[in-house]
N, C-alpha and C positions, 0 to 999 in steps of 0.2 A: 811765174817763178822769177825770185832776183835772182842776173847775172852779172856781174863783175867781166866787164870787157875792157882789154888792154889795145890802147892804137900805136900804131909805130907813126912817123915820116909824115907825111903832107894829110896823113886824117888825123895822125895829134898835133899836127896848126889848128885844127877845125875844132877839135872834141874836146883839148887835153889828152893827158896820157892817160887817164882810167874815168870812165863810164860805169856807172850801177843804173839799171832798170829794167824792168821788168819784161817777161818776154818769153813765148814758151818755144820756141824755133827760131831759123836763122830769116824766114821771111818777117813774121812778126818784130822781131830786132830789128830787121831794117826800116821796114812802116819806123815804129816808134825813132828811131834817130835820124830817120831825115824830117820828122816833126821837131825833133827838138834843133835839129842843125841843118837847115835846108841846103846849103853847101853841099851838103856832100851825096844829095840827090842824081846831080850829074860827073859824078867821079864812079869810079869802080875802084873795086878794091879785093879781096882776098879776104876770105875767116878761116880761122882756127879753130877745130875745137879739141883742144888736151895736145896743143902741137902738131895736130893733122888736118891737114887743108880738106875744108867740105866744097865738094863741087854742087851739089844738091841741098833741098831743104831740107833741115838735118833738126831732129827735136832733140831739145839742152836736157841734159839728165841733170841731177842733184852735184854739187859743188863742180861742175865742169867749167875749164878755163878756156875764155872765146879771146882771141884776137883777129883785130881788123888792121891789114896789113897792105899798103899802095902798090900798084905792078912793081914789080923788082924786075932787073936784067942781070947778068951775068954778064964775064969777062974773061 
């Protein structure tokens, strides 16, 4: 399935700010973009999907919105 992924902060240095490729979970999407951006192999990061953070391998349903988002802290 194509997914339309949005990056914030130190992974849109890496990626740009939007990502299309194919992918039918959030393990698959990761395979496939540390192939195309090996960088961000050893980074972690946080996904999205529809606004809610997946802690789990989470399968992409039809027009669902994925962001990849760098640790954050608070203040």
């Amino acid at each position: 399935m194509e997914i339309k992924i949005i990056t914030f902060g130190s992974i849109a240095a890496i990626t740009g700010k939007e990502i299309i490729l194919h992918a039918t979970d959030i393990a698959s999407m990761k395979v496939a973009l540390e192939q195309l951006f090996p960088a961000l192999s050893d980074r972690s990061y946080a996904v999205a999907i529809n606004k809610k953070l997946a802690g789990a391998n989470v399968a992409f349903g039809q027009n669902d919105s994925v962001t990849l988002m760098p640790p954050y802290s608070g203040g």
